[in-house]
C-alpha positions in Angstrom: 89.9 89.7 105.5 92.3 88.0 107.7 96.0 86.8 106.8 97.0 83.0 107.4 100.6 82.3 108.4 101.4 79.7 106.0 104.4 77.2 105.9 107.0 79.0 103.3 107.6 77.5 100.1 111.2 75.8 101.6 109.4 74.5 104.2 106.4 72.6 102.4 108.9 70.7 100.4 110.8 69.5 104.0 106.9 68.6 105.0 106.4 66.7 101.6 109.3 64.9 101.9 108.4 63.6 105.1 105.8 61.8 104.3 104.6 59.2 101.8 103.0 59.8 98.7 101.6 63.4 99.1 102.2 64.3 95.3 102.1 60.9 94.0 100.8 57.4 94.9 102.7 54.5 95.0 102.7 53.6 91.2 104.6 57.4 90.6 101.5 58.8 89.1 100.6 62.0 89.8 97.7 62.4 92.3 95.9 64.8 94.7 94.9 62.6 97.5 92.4 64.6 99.5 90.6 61.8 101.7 92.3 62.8 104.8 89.3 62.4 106.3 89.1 58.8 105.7 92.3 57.6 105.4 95.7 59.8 106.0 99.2 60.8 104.7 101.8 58.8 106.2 104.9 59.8 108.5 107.4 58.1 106.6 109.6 58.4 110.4 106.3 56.7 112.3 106.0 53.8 109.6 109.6 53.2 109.4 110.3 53.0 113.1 107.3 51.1 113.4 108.8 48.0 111.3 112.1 48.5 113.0 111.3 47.8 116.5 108.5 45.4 115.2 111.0 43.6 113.6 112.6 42.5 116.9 111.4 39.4 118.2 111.7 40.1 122.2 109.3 40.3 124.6 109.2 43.8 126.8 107.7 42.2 129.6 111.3 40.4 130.2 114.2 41.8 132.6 116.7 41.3 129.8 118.9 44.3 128.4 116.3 44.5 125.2 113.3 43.8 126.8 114.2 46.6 129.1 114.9 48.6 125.4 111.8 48.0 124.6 110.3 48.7 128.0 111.7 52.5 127.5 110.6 53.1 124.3 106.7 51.8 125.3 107.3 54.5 128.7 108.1 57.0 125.9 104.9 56.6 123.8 102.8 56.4 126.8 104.5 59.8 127.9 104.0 61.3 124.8 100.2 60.0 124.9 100.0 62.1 127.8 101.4 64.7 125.6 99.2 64.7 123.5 96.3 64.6 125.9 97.7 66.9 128.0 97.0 64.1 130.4 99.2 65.0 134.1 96.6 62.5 135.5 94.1 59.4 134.9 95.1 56.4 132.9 96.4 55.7 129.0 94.0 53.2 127.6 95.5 51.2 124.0 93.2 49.1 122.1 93.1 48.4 118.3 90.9 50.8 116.9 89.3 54.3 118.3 85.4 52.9 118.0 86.2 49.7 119.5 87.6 51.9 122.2 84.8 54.6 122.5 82.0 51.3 122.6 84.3 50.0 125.9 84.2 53.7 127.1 80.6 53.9 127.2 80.1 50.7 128.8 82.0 51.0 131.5 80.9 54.3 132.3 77.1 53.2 131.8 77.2 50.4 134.2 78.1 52.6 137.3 76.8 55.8 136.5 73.5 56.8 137.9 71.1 59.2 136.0 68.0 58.6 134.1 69.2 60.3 130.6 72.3 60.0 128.2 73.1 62.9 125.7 75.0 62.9 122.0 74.4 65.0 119.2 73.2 63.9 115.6 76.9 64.6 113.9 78.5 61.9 116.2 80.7 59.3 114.4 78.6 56.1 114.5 81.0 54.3 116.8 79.8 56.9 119.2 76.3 57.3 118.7 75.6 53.9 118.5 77.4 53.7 121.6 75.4 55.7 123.5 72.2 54.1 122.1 73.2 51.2 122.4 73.8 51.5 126.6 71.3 53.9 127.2 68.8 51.3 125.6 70.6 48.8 127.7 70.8 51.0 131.1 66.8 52.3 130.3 68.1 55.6 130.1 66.4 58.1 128.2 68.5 59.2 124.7 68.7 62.8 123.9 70.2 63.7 120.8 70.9 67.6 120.2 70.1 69.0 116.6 72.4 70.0 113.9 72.6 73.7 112.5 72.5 73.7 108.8 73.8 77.2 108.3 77.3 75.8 110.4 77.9 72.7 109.6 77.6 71.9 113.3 75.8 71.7 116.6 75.2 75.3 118.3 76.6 74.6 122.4 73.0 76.0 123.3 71.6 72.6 121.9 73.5 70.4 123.5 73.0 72.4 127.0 69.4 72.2 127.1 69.4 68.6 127.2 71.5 68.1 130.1 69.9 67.9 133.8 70.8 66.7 137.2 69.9 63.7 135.7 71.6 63.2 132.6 74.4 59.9 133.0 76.9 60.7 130.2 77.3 63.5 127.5 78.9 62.2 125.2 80.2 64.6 121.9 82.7 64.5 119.4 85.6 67.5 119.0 85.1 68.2 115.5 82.6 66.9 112.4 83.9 64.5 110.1 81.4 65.5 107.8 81.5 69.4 108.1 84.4 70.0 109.6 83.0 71.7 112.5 84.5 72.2 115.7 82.6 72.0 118.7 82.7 74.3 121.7 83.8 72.1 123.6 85.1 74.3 126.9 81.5 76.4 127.0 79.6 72.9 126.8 81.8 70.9 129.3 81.4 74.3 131.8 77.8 74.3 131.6 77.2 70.6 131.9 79.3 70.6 135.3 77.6 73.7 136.7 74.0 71.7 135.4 75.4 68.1 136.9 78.7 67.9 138.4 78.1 64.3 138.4 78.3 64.0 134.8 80.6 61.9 132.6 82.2 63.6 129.8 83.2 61.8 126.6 84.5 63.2 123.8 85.9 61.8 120.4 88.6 63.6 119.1 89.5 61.4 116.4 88.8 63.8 113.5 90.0 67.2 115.4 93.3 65.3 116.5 95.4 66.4 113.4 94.3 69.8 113.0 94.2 71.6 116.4 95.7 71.2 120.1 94.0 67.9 122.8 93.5 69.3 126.1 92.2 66.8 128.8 93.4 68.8 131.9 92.1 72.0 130.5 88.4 70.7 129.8 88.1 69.0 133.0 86.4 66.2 130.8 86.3 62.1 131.3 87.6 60.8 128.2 89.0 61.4 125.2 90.0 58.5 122.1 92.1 59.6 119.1 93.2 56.9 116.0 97.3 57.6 115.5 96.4 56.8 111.8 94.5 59.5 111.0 96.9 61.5 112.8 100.0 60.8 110.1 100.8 57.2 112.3 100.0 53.5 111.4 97.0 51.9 111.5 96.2 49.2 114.3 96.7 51.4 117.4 94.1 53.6 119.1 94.5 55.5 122.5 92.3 56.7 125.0 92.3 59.1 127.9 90.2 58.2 131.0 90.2 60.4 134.4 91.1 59.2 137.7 87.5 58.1 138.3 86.6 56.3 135.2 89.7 54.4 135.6 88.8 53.6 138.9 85.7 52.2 137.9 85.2 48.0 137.8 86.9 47.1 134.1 88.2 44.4 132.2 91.5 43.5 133.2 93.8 41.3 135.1 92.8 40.1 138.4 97.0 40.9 139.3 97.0 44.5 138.3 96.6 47.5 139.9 92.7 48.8 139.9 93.7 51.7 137.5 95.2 49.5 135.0 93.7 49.3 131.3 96.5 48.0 129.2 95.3 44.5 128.7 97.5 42.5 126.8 100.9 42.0 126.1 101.7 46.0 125.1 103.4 46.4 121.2 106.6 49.0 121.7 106.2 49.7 117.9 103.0 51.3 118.3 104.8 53.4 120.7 107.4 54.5 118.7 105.6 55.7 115.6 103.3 57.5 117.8 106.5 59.3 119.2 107.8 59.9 116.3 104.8 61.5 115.8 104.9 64.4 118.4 109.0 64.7 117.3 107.7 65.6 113.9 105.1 68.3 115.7 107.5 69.5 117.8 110.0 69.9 115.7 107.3 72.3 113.5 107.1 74.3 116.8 110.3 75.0 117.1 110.3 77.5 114.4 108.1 79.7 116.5 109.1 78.6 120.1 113.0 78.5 119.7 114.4 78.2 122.9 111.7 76.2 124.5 112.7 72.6 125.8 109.2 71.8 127.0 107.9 69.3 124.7 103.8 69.8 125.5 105.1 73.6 124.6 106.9 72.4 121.6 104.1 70.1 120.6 101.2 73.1 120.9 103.2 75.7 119.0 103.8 72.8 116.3 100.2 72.0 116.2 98.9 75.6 116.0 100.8 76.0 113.1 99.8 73.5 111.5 96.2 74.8 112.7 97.3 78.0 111.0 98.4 76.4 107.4 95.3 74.4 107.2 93.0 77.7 108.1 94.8 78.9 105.0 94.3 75.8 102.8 90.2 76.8 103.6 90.2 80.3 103.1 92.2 79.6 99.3 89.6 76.4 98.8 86.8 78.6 99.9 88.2 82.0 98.2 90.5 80.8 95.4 93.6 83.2 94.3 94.6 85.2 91.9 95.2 82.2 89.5 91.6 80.5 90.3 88.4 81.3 91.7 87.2 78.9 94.9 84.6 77.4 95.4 82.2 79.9 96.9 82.5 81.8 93.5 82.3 78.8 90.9 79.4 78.4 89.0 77.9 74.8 89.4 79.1 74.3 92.3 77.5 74.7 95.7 79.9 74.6 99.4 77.9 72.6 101.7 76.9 73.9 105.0 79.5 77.3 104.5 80.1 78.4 107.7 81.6 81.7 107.3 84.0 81.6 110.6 87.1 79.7 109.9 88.5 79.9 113.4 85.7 77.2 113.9 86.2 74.9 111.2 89.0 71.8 110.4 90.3 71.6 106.8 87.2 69.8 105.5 84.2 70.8 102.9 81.6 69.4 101.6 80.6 70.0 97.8 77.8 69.7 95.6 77.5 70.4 92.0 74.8 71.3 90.1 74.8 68.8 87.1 76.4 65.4 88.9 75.4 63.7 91.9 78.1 63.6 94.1 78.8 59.9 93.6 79.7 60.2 89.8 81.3 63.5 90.7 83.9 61.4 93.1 84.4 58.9 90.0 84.9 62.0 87.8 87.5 63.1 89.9 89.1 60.2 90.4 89.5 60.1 86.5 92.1 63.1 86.7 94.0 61.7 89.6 92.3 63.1 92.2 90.7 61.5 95.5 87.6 62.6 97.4 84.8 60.8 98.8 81.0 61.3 98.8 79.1 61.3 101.7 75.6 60.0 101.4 72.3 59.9 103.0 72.6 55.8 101.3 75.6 55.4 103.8 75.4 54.2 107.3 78.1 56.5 108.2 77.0 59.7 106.8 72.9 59.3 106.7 72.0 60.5 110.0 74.7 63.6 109.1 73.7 64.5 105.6 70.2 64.2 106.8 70.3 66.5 109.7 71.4 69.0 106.8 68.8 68.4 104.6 71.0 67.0 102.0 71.0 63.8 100.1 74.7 63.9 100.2 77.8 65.8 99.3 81.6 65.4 98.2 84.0 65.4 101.2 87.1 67.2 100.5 89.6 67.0 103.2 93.2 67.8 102.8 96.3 68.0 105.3 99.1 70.6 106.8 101.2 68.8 103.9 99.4 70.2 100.9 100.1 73.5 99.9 98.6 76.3 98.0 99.5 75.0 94.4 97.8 71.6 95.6 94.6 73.7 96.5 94.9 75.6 93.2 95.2 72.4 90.9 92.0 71.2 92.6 90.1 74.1 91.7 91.2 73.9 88.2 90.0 70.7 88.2 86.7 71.3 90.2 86.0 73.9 87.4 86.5 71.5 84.4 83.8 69.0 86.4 81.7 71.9 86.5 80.9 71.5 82.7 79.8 67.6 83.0 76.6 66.6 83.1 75.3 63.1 84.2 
């Protein structure tokens, strides 16, 4: 069995303390939020530099000496965009919210690519998929949607191949399930596509996979990409958006005085900017443990991430596997793991749950009694049905932690998990 490399005991208390309510909410009660799948710990550094250059009422598109303060610190977010991207080319798109984003996305791409066919997969976030539909509908393009595997959580890279053809528009996948946790091979299915139709356009939404494992635009050779800073320990508002050279060369809405590649539209808001750099400072300085020396902050931010990779594959294997103090979950009785794929390496910190005796919307008010939050994910919810479905499941309890629990976190779940176990509804 392997060994994770987990942040030491010191360590997870400097993490804790970094952020906002990890062990308590904001009343001081005692709580295990594990909804970081729908919501997410905050950076206490991102939200308080956020309200500090918010606070300050100039306008960056001035020549004045704090206009021109807050011209450096917007340069410095879109730089460390690009960081996060790994972006050397193509344009930094900001809008307010990662779907609003990925629907643009798709529409500009759909009215100038050629092709007969769009594909997705069935796990796509419905910003996403309903994106696609929506413009192949619109385009009279033929929708192909590859199936789910039940026995992974995900969608096997041979799926998603076979629908692609000299034909095929846009591909269009997500990095990593918000439901099962699953992450996609992503470099074997991007490869393939190009060899199939080197015409394609690649999109792919890493807005669950952001916080757990390392972006790489330049590396995939892909179109776009869209991530959500608040579910990556930042402030809600604020989305981002890769596009390559030749999506953002394609017609756009912008201003008629800009330069072709332009897709800031709007006055830009440097406090966005700053919490999202004070979000790979926080990354980087995680990496520094491993990579001292290094002054190259991609580096700085890859080695931070894969450690936090690294923690979290922990977290699973101790949900999954339990300790000496607690079984986990794959040896409780009256309780089922969802969708168990047995390789970690290919899995976020998420699992879904189902117990024998409670359906798994009382089970999330159950837990929610001792101080705990989850969330269920239906087949009755327009964000989950099409998921949970593909499955075969009428639903299951999402249990997502983050890189800032640690192992006594996972344990007092389990406790509790257990004591569920003997409720019946």
């Amino acid at each position: 069995m392997r060994s994770y490399t987990m942040f030491t005991p010191q360590e997870m208390q400097e993490i804790k303390e970094q952020f906002y309510y990890v062990d308590k909410d904001i009343h001081d009660k005692p709580r295990l939020y594990f909804d970081n799948a729908g919501g997410s710990f905050r950076l206490k550094r991102a939200e308080q530099v956020f309200h500090e250059i918010d606070a300050i009422p100039d306008c960056s598109e001035r020549h004045h000496q704090m206009a021109l303060y807050l011209q450096e610190i917007e340069e410095c977010g879109r730089q460390d965009a690009r960081i996060i991207f790994n972006a050397a080319d193509g344009a930094i798109y900001p809008g307010y919210t990662a779907s609003q984003l990925m629907f643009d996305l798709v529409r500009v791409i759909s009215e100038n690519a050629g092709g007969s066919n769009m594909v997705t997969s069935i796990l796509e976030h419905p910003s996403a998929f309903d994106a696609i539909s929506y413009y192949a509908q619109y385009t009279h393009c033929e929708l192909r949607v590859a199936r789910s595997n039940p026995r992974t959580g995900g969608v096997d890279a041979e799926e998603v191949i076979a629908l692609i053809d000299k034909e095929t528009a846009i591909l269009s996948v997500m990095a990593a399930s918000n439901i099962s946790g699953y992450i996609y091979d992503i470099e074997t299915i991007v490869k393939r596509a190009r060899e199939i139709n080197p015409d394609i356009y690649i999109i792919i939404d890493a807005v669950q996979h952001a916080p757990h494992g390392v972006l790489d635009v330049q590396k995939l050779n892909i179109d776009a990409m869209n991530f959500a800073p608040y579910k990556f320990f930042g402030v809600r508002g604020f989305s981002l958006a890769y596009v390559s050279d030749r999506v953002a060369a394609l017609a756009h809405h912008k201003l008629a005085g800009k330069s072709a590649a332009d897709w800031e539209l709007g006055s830009p808001a440097p406090a966005h900017y700053a919490a999202l750099t004070a979000i790979v400072d926080y990354v980087c300085s995680l990496g520094m443990k491993t990579a001292s020396g290094q002054d190259d902050r991609r580096a700085l931010f890859v080695a931070g991430m894969n450690r936090i990779a690294e923690h979290e594959r922990g977290l699973l294997d101790t949900l999954l596997n339990g300790t000496e103090k607690t079984p986990g979950l794959r040896n409780m009785n009256g309780v089922e793991v969802c969708v168990d794929n047995p390789n970690l390496d290919e899995r976020d910190l998420i699992i879904g749950i189902a117990f024998d005796n409670l359906p798994c919307e009382v089970a999330v008010r159950e837990y929610e009694k001792k101080n705990v939050i989850v969330y269920e994910r239906s087949s009755s919810s327009l964000y989950s049905h099409r998921m949970v479905k593909s499955f075969d499941l009428d639903g299951m309890v999402r249990v997502s932690p983050l890189h800032c629990n640690s192992v006594e976190d996972i344990e007092a779940f389990l406790d509790i998990t257990r004591q569920l176990t003997a409720l019946t509804c």
